[in-house]
C-alpha positions as CSV (number, residue, x, y, z in Angstrom):
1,X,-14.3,-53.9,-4.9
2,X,-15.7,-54.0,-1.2
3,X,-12.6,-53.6,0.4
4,X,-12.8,-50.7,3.1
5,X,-10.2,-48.2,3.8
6,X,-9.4,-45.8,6.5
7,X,-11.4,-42.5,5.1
8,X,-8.5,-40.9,6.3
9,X,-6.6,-41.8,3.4
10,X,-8.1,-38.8,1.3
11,X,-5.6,-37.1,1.8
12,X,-3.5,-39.3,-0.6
13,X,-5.4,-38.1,-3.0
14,X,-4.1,-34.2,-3.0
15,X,-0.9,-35.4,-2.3
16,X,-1.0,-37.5,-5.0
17,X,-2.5,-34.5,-7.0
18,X,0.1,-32.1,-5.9
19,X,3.1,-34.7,-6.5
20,X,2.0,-35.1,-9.9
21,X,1.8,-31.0,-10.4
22,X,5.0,-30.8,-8.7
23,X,6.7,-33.4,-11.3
24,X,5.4,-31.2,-14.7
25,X,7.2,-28.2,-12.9
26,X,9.9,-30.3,-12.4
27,X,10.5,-32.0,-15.2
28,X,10.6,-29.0,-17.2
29,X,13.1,-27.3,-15.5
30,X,15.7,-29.6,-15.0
31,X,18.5,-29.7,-17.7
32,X,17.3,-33.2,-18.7
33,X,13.8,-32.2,-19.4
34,X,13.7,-33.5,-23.2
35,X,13.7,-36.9,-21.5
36,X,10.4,-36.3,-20.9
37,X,9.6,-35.9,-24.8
38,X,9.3,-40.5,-25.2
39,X,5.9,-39.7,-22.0
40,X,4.5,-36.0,-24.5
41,X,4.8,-38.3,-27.7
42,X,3.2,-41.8,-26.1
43,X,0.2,-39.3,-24.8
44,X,0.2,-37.4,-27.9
45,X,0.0,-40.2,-29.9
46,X,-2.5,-42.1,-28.0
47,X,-4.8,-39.0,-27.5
48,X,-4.6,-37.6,-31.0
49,X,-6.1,-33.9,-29.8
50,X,-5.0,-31.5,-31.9
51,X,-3.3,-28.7,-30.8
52,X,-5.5,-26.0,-28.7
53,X,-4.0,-24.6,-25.9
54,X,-0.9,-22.0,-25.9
55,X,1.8,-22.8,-23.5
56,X,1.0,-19.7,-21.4
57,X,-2.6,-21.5,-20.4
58,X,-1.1,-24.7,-19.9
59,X,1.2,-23.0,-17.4
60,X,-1.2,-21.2,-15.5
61,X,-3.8,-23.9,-15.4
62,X,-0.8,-26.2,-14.0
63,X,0.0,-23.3,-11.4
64,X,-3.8,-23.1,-10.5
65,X,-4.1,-26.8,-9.8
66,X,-0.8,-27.1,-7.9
67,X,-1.8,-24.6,-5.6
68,X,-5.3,-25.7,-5.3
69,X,-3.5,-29.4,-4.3
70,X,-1.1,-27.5,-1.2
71,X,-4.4,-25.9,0.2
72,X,-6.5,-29.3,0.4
73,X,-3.2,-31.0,1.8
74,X,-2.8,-28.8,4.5
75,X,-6.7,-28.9,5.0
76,X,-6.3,-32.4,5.5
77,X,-3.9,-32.5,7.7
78,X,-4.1,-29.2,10.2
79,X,-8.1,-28.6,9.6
80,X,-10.5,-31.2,9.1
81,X,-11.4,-33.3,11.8
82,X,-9.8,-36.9,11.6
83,X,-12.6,-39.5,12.6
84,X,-10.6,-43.3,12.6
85,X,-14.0,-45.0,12.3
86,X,-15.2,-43.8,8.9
87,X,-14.4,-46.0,6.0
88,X,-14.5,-45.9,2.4
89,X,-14.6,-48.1,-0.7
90,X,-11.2,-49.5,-2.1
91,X,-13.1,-48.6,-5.3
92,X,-13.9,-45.2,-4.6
93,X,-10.2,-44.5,-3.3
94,X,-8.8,-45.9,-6.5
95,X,-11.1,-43.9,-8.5
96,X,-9.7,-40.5,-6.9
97,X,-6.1,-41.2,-7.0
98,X,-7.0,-41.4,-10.7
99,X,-9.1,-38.5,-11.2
100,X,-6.7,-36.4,-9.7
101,X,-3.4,-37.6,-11.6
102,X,-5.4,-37.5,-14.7
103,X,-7.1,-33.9,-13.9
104,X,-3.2,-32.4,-13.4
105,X,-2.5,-34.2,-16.6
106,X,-5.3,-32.4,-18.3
107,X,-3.9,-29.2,-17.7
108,X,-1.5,-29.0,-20.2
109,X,-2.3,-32.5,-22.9
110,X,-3.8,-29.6,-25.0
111,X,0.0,-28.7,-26.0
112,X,1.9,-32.0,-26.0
113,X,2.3,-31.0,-29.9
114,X,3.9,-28.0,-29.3
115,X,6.2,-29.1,-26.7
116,X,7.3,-32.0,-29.2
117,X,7.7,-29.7,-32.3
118,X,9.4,-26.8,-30.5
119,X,11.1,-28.3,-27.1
120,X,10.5,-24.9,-25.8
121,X,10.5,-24.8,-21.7
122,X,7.1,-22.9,-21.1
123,X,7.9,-22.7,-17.3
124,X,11.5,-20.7,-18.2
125,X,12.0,-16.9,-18.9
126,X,8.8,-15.7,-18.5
127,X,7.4,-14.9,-15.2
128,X,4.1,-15.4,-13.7
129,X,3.1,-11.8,-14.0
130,X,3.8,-11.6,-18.0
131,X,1.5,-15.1,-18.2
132,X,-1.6,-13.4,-16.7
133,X,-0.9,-9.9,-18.8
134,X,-0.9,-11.9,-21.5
135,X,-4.2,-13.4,-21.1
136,X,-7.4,-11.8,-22.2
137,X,-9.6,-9.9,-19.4
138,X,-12.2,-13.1,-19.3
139,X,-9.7,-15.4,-18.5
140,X,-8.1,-12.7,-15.9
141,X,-11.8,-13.3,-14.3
142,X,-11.8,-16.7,-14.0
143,X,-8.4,-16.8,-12.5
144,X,-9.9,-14.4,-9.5
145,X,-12.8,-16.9,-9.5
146,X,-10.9,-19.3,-9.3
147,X,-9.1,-17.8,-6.2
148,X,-11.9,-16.1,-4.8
149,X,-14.0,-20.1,-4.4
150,X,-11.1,-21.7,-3.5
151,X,-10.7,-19.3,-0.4
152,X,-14.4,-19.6,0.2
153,X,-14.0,-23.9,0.3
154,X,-11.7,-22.8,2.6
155,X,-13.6,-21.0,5.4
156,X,-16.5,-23.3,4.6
157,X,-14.3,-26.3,5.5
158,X,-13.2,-24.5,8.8
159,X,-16.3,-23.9,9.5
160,X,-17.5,-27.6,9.0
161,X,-14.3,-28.5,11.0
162,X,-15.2,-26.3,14.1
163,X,-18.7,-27.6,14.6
164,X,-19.2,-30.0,17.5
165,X,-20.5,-33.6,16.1
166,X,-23.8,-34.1,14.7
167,X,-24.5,-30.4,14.2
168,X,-26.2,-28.7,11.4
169,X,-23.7,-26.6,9.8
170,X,-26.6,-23.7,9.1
171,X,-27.4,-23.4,12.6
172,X,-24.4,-21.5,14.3
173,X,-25.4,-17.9,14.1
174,X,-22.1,-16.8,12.4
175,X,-22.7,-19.3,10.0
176,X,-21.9,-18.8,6.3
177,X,-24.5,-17.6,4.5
178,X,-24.4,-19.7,2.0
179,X,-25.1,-22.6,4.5
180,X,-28.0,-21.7,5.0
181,X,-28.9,-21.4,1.2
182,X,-27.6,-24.9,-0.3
183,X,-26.7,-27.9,2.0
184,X,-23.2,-28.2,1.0
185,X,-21.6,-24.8,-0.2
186,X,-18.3,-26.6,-0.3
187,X,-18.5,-28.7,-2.6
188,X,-21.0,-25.9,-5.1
189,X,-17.5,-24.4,-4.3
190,X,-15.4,-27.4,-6.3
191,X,-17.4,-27.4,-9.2
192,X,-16.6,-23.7,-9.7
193,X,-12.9,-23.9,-9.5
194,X,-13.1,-27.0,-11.9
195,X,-15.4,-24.3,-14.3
196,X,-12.8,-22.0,-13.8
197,X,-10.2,-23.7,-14.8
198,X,-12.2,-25.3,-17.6
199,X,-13.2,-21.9,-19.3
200,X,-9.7,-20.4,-18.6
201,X,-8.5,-23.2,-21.3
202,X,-11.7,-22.6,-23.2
203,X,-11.2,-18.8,-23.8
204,X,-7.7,-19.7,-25.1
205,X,-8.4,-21.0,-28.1
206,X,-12.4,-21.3,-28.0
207,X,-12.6,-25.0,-27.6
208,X,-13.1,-26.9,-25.1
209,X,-10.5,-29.7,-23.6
210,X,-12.0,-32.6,-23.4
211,X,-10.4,-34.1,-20.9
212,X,-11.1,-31.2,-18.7
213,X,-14.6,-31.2,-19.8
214,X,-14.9,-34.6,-18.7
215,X,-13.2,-34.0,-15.4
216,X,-15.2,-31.5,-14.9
217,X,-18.6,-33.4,-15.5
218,X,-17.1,-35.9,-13.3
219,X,-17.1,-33.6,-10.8
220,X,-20.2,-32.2,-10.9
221,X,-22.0,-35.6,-10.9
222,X,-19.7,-36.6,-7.8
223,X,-20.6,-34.0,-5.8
224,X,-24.2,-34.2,-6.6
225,X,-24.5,-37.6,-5.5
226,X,-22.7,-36.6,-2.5
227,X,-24.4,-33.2,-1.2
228,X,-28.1,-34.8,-2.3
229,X,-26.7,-38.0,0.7
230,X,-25.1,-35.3,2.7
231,X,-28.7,-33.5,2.4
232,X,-30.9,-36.6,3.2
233,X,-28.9,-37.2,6.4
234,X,-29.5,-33.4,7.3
235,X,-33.6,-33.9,7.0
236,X,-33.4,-37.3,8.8
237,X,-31.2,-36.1,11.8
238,X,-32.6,-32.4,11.9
């Protein structure tokens, strides 16, 4: 597929991922959330994983992603820098609306089961502060990791936005350190929130999701290929 789309468009991607966040909190907290029990069973059935994640992690993984989808929207939209020239492959737009649908999806397909067998409403009398006291002090550290890279992507990506064009983004003086360590501390930055949310759901129940594994190694392999271009463009220009 060699169609070209407006780059711009990336932001349909965290829209799309916080839309599809926003409907699992929805949908199980509207009186009519057991009409959601023909989607669990379909995806249970078809995914056959066994049941390995407690409906306190699948909550809090859910809350994680949802808030890590309204920060990249409104980076999108009030902090990068729009350019109307840049394009992108209809291939590589379809494949991120996907990833991220499938990655908010992931967060909770480990307890399909045991929304099925016990149509208990995990998002209902319990609040936010019993989910994390609940959890054991290694997942309480990922959860701050989590928080603690996802506000450094932040000032990384104000920084990128606030350079004029064509600059080196190690060259500022008040540059980020980590700039001048690896060529693209943003995205080292993604693939640690992914981890983190990855071993939050692992230290559950000691096993790891696969589909968050594999959106995870998706990830990494992503944003490998894209610091190492990002990287060859910096030695060629610089």
């Amino acid at each position: 597929l060699h169609l070209n789309l407006p780059k711009q468009w990336f932001i349909h991607f965290y829209l799309g991922f916080f839309l599809q966040n926003l409907f699992t909190i929805v949908m199980f907290n509207l009186p009519g959330r057991y009409n959601l029990t023909p989607v669990l069973s379909f995806i249970n059935e078809h995914t056959r994983q066994p049941d390995q994640q407690s409906f306190n992690c699948a909550v809090i993984v859910t809350l994680l992603f949802f808030t890590q989808s309204i920060r990249r929207s409104y980076e999108c939209i009030f902090i990068e820098k729009s350019n109307g020239k840049a394009m992108m492959q209809l291939s590589h737009y379809l494949v991120g609306i996907i990833f991220y649908i499938t990655i908010s999806i992931s967060a909770w397909i480990g307890s399909t089961g045991l929304f099925l067998r016990n149509q208990h409403n995990p998002f209902k009398n319990i609040t936010i502060y019993e989910i994390i006291k609940s959890m054991s002090p290694v997942q309480k550290l990922f959860i701050f990791i989590f928080f603690a890279s996802s506000y450094a992507q932040y000032t990384y990506h104000k920084h990128l936005a606030s350079l004029p064009k064509y600059t080196l983004p190690s060259k500022p003086k008040d540059s980020p350190l980590l700039f001048k360590l690896c060529a693209c501390p943003h995205y080292f930055m993604e693939i640690i929130i992914y981890l983190s949310a990855l071993l939050i759901n692992y230290h559950d129940s000691n096993k790891l999701s696969l589909p968050l594994l594999t959106g995870f190694i998706w990830v990494c392999v992503n944003l490998t290929v894209a610091a190492e271009q990002s990287w060859l463009w910096y030695t060629r220009k610089f």
